[in-house]
N, C-alpha and C positions, 0 to 999 in steps of 0.2 A: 808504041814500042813492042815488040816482040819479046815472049817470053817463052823460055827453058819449062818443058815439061816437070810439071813439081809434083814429085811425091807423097802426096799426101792424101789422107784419106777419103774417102768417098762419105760425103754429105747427105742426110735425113733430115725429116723435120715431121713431126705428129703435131694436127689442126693448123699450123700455121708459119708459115717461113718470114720471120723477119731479117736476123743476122742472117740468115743466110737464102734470102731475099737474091735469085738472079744463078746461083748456084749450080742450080739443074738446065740452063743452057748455057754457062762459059765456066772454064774450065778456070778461069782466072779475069778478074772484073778491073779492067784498066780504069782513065777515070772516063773515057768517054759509054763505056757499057755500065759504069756506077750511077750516072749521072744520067743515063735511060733506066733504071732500075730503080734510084733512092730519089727522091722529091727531094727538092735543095732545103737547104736546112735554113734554120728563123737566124735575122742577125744576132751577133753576139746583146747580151745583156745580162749583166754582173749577176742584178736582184732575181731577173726571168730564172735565168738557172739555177743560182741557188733554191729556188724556190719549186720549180722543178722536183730538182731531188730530192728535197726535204717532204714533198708531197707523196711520192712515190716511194720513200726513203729505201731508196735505190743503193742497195749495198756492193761492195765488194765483190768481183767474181772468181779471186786466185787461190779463196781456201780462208784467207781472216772471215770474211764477210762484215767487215769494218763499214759502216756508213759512208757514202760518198760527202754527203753535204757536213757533216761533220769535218771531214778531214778538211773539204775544202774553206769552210768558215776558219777554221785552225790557221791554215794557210795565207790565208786576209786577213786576217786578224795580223799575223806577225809581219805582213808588210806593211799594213797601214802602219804599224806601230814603228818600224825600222827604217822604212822607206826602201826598202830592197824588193824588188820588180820579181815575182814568185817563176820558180822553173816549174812547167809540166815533166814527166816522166811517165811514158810507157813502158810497163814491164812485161815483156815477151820471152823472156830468158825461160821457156817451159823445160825446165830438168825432171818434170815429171816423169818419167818412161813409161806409165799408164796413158797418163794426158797427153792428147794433140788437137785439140780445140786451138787454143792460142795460137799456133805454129799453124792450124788451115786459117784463120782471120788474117794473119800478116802475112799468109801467102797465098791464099785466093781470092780474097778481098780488103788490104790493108786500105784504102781510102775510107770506108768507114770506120777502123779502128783512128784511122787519121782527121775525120772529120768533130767526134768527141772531142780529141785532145786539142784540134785545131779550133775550136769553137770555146771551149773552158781556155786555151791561151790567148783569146782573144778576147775575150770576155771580164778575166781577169790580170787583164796587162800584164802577162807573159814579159821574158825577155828570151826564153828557150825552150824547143820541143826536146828531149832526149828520148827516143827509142831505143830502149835494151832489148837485142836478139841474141840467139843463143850462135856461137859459130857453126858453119858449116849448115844451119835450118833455112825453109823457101825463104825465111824473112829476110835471111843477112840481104838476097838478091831484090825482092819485091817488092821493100819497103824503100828502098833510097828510091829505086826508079819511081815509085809512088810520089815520094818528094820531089823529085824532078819534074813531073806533069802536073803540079798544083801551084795555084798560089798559096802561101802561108802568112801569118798574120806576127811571125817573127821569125827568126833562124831556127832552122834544127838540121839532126844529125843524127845517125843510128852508130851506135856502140854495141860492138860486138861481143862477149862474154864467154867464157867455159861454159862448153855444155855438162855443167854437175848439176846434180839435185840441187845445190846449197844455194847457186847461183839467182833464185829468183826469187831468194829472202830479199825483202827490199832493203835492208839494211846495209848487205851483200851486192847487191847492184849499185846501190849509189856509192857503194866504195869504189866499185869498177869502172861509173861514169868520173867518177874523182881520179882516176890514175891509180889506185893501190889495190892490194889483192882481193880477190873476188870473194870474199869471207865477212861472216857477218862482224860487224863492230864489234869489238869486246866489252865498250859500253856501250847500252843504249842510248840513242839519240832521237828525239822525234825528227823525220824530215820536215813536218811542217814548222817546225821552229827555227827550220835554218840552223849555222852554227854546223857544228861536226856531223851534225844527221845527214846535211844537206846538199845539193850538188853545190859544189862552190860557196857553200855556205848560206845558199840563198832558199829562202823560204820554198819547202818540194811539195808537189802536188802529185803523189805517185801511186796509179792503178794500175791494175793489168788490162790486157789486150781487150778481154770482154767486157771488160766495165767501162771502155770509151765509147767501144760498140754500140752499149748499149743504151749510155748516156745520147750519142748521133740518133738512136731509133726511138728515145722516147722523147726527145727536140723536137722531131719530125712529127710525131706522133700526137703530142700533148699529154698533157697526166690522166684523161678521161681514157683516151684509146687504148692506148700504153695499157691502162688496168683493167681494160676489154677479156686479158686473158691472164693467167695466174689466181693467186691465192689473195684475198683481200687484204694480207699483212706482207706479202711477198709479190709482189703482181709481176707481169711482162714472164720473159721465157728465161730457160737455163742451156747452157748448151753444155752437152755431155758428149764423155769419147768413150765408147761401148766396146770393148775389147772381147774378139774371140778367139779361139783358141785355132781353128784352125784357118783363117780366112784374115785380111787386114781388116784394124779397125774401122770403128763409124762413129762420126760426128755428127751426132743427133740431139737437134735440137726441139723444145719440146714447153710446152705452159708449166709453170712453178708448181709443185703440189700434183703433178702427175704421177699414179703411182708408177711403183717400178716395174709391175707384172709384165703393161700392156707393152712398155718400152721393150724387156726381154724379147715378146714375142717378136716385134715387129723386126728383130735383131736376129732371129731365129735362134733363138739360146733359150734353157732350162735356168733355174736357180741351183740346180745341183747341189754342190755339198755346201753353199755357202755361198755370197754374193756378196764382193768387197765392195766399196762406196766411198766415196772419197780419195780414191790413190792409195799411196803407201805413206801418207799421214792420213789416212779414213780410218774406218771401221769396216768390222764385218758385221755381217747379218746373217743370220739364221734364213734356213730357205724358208720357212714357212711364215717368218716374217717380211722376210723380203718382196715377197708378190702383194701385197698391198702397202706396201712404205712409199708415202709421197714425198715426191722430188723436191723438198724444202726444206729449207733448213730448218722451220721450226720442227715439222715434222718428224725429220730424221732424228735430231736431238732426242726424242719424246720417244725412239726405239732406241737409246744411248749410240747414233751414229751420227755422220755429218757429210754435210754435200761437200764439203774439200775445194779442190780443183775441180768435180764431175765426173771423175772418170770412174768407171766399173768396168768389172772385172767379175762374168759366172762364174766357180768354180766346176769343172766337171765331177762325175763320180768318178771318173777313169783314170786319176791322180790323186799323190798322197796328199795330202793336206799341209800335213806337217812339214814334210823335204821342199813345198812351194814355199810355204812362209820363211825357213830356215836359207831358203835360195835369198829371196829378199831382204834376211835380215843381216846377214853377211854382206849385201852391198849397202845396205843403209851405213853399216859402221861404217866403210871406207870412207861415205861421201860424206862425213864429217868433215866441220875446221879443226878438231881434236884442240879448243880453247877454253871448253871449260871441264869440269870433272864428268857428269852425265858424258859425253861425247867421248872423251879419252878412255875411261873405263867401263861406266854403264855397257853402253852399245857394244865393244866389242864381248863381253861377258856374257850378255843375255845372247848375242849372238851364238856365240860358242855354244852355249846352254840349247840354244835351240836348234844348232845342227846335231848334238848327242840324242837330244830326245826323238829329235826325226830318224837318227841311224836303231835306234832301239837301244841303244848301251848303257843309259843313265838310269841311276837309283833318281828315287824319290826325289832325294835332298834339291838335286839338280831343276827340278821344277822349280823346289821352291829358292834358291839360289836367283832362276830367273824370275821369277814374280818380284823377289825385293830389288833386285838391280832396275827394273822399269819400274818399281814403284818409286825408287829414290830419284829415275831419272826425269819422273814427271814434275812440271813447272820449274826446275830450277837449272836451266839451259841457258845459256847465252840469248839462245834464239831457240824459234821450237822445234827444231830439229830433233829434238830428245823428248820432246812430250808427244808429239806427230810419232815417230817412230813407235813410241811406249803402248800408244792408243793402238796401231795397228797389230803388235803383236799382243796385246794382253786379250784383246777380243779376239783374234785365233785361237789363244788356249781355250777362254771359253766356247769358241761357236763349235770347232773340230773336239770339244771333250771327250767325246768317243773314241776317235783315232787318238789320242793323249794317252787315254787310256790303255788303247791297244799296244801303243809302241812303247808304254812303262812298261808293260807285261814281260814284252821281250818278242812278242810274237811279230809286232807289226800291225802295217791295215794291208800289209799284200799288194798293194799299187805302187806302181813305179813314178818318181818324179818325171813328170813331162815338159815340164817349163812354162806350163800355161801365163803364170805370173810375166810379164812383160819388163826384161833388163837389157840394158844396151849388150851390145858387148865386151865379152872383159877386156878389162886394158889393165895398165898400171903395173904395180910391182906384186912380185908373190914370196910370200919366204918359204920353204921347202926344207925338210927335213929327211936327212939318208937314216932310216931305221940301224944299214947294216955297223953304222959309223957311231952312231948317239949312243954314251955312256951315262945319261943321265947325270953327266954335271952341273946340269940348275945354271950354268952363269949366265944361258941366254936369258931367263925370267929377270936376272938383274938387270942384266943390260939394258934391255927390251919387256919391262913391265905391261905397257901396255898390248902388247903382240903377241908375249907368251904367256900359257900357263900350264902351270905341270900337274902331272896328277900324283895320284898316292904315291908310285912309286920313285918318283921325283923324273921320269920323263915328261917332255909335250904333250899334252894331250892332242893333237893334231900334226897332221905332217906336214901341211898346205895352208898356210894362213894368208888371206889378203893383206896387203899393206895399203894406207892411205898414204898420200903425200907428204902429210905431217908424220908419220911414223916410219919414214924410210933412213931418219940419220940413225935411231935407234938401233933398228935392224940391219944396218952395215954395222954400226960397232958387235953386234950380237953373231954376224958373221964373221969380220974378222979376227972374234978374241976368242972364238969355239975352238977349245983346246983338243975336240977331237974331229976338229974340219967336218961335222955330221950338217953345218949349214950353209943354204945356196941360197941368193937375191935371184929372182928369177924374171925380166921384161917382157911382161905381155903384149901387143901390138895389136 
């Protein structure tokens, strides 16, 4: 079958190409070029696999770094117990805007994200494959035709999803393969227990794209080979999405415990004023930590950061620091489910907090304002949308201290925001503010608590605020009760 030139990014690999094994001569791996590339894989076998992963304890690759053989024992365990036939779940739904790893596996090579899931559903008597993609990414197109040229070992089906950030919480997905909104549950629910966690209630077995990958590469491989490369606690490879500022990303994949130096270079990128890790739930690093931080998770941990998703992000010197992170922290708030307190208020306030400090206009206070808002919003999220969020911008105050410093002052750091940080484009709603109109009535703050906030003088302190989804009834009633018509809903496209 022929395929649609796919937009996505251009593939690397330092010492060794396994995921992406076949890369550097087709531009997209059907199964009959998978299947000259990947050596067939061992029959299913329940105990083989699990034992497998538990030897390589082969963790998570979407940012928990949750154990594989754990979740899966979890998973067996409440079918033997129930008698309920366990669902696989792929989770591809990448709402990262840093990350596109997942998004090139489902769409240059999805048969090996297929061969994982197809091998652990057969394995452990499946009744369903579910792959979650995000709409409108190569996957919606690559992965059904993928399922079309194989045999499977039971039914499945790609379910399409919002491309939001929130969308590849798994708690979030499987509401989506359920039929209801794409938001995290407002109570937790384990999927492996089936019941409200689960797709139809049936005991979930749910990773993402690279963690089936990777599971098919060390099948093929065995636990000896597999830990040929990596870190003795972390072995086989990671795959990372290298973002630069002026070029498209790279998907560079690379042995566990690689430091970051030699990957920059190979990227042709500096560490400049800081070097994000993890997405936009990571950390930053300091540049002169950053050129020797191994690409592990235990490692990263041990410089208070975290492998995430994989995705980095140099900072240049030739942008402000601050106006980046205050870019990304303004769409973090929108792409909330605005379900629990952290999300409805935290995020929009530290955001706010930290577009003032980026523009230079804020007292002191306003720093610390935002330090207690992400400290209250750490761990007590619905989902970790709000501790993710908290970690990225609290380690920008610290890494950029300088520039923090500079734009308290009033002075600035003098560089203009350039947009290096990596955001879709705006959509959604905007609420706007007419200066020549606004009397400083205050009933938008009633109305619209979480949207507005006024300052001393009992005006907005802004005149431009995003709206999330969940904060759009609020702000029509704030527009149409504004006694001096000073406000506008505004449809971005």
């Amino acid at each position: 079958m022929k395929h649609a030139p796919l937009k996505l990014p251009e593939v690397r690999w330092l010492d060794s190409a396994r995921l992406t094994a076949g890369l550097d001569r087709h531009p997209h791996l059907d199964l009959a070029a998978h299947t000259r590339v990947h050596a067939p894989l061992p029959g299913p076998d329940r105990d083989a696999l699990l034992g497998l992963a538990e030897a390589l304890d082969l963790s998570g690759r979407g940012g928990a770094g949750f154990p594989f053989a754990r979740k899966a024992q979890a998973v067996l365990a409440t079918a033997d117990r129930t008698g309920a036939p366990p669902v696989v779940v792929v989770n591809g739904a990448e709402g990262e805007p840093a990350s596109a790893k997942d998004k090139t596996l489902l769409g240059r090579t999805p048969h090996l994200v297929l061969d994982g899931a197809c091998l652990a559903a057969a394995a452990f008597g499946a009744e369903e494959i579910v792959i979650g993609v995000a709409a409108g990414s190569p996957g919606e197109i690559a992965v059904p035709a993928a399922l079309a040229e194989r045999e499977l070992p039971c039914p499945a089906r790609t379910v399409c999803l919002p491309e939001r950030f929130i969308s590849g919480e798994s708690g979030a997905l499987i509401r989506g393969v359920n039929g209801l909104p794409v938001v995290p549950a407002p109570v937790k629910a384990r999927a492996a227990d089936g019941g409200p966690g689960g797709v139809r209630r049936r005991p979930t077995l749910l990773a993402n794209a690279e963690s089936w990958a990777q599971l098919a590469v060390a099948a093929r491989l065995g636990p000896d080979a597999y830990a040929a490369l990596g870190t003795a606690s972390e072995p086989g490879t990671v795959l990372l999405t290298v973002n630069r500022p002026v070029a498209e990303p790279l998907v560079v994949e690379v042995p566990t415990g690689t430091p970051l130096g030699p990957v920059l270079d190979a990227c042709g990128l500096q560490p400049g004023a800081g070097v994000l890790v993890g997405g936009y739930h990571g950390a930053w690093l300091r540049p002169w930590d950053a050129a020797d931080a191994p690409l592990s998770r235990a490692g990263l941990a041990d410089l208070g950061g975290t492998l995430g998703a994989g995705a980095i992000v140099a900072l240049p010197d030739d942008t402000c620091p601050l106006g980046e992170t205050a870019r990304v922290a303004a769409w973090l708030a929108t792409e909330s489910a605005g379900q629990c307190g952290p999300c409805k208020r935290g995020l929009p306030e530290a955001a706010e907090a930290m577009g003032v400090l980026a523009a230079g206009t804020a007292e002191p206070a306003v720093l610390e304002d935002a330090r207690r808002a992400l400290a209250a919003a750490q761990g007590g999220g619905a989902c970790s949308h709000p501790d993710g969020t908290a970690r990225f911008l609290l380690t920008a105050l610290e890494v950029f201290s300088e520039d923090l410093d500079a734009h308290l002052s009033g002075a600035g750091c003098g560089r203009p925001v350039r947009g290096v940080l990596p955001l879709p484009p705006a959509k959604g709603a905007q609420l706007e503010v007419d200066w020549s109109r606004c009397t400083g009535h205050g009933l938008c703050a009633v109305l619209a608590p979480d949207l507005m906030r006024l300052g001393p003088h009992g005006y907005p302190t802004s005149n431009s605020i995003p709206v999330a989804p969940w904060q759009e009834h609020g702000a029509r009633r704030a527009v149409n009760q504004c006694p001096a018509l000073a406000l506008r809903l505004h449809r971005r496209r």
